[in-house]
N, C-alpha and C positions, 0 to 999 in steps of 0.2 A: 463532470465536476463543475459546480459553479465558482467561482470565484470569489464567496463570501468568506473567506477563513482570512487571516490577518498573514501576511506575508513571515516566515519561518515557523508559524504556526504546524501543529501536528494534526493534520484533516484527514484522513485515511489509515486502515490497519489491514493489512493483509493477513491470514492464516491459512496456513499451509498442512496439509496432512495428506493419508492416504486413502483416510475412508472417509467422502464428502458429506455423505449418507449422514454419518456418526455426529460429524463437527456440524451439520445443519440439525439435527436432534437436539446435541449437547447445548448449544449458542440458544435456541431458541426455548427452548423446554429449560433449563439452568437461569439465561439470563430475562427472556423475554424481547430477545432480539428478530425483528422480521430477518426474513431469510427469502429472498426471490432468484429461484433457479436461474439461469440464464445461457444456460446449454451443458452438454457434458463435462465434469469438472468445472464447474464457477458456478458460483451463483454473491449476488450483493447484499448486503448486511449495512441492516438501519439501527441506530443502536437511540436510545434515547433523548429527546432532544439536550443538544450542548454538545456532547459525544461527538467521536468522529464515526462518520459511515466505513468500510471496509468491504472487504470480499471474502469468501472461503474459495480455496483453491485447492483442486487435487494434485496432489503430489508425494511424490515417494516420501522424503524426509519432512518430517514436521518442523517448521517455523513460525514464528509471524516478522512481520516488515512492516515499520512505521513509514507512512506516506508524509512530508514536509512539504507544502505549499512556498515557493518560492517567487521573487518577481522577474528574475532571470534565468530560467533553466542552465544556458549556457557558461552564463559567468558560474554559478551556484558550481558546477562541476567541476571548473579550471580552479575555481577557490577548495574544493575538495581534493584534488591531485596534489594539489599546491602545499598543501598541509597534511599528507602522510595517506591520504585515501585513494581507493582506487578505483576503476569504470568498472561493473559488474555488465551494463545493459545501457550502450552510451545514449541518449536523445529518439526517442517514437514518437510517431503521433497513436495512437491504439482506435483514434477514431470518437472520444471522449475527451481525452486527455493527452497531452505532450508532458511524457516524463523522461525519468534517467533511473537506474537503480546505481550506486555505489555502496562500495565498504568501507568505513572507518580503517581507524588503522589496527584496530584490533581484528576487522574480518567480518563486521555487526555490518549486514544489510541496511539501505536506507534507501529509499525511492523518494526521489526528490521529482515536486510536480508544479509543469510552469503552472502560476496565476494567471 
């Protein structure tokens, strides 16, 4: 991820399902989204320029998870505790990105990703 999105900005979407196959047909053939494989279960998704890029992911339950650009991963987290939300997947580096996934306090996924 590069670092050009504006700090709390929404740069990434995750979607989640079970048949990768299906959600790389549907996204690219439906919207006109590139779709570049990237091994079993992922592949990266370019969506329009202005849009945010995202992932398709395999997985049992279908979701999607908005990605939030932030300038501090680690405060961004402690300010989320702090206000009713919890650690889903606390601080990775994935080797691209250094993120965090939390839940609001209603339970809504959010992957917060250092700038």
């Amino acid at each position: 991820m590069t670092p050009t999105h504006a700090a709390n900005a929404i740069a990434h979407v995750d979607i989640f399902g079970p048949e990768i196959e299906a959600l790389t047909t549907f996204y690219r053939d439906t919207l006109g989204w590139d779709i570049a494989p990237k091994g079993p279960g992922y592949a990266l998704v370019s969506t329009p320029e202005g849009g945010p890029d995202g992932a398709l992911v395999e997985a049992e339950t279908p979701a999607m998870v908005m990605g939030v650009v932030v300038e501090d991963l680690d405060a961004a987290v402690a300010a989320a505790v702090e206000h009713g939300g919890t650690i889903v997947m606390p601080p990775v580096d994935n080797g691209w990105v250094v993120k965090a996934r939390i839940a609001d306090p209603a339970g809504n996924p959010l992957t917060l990703i250092q700038r």
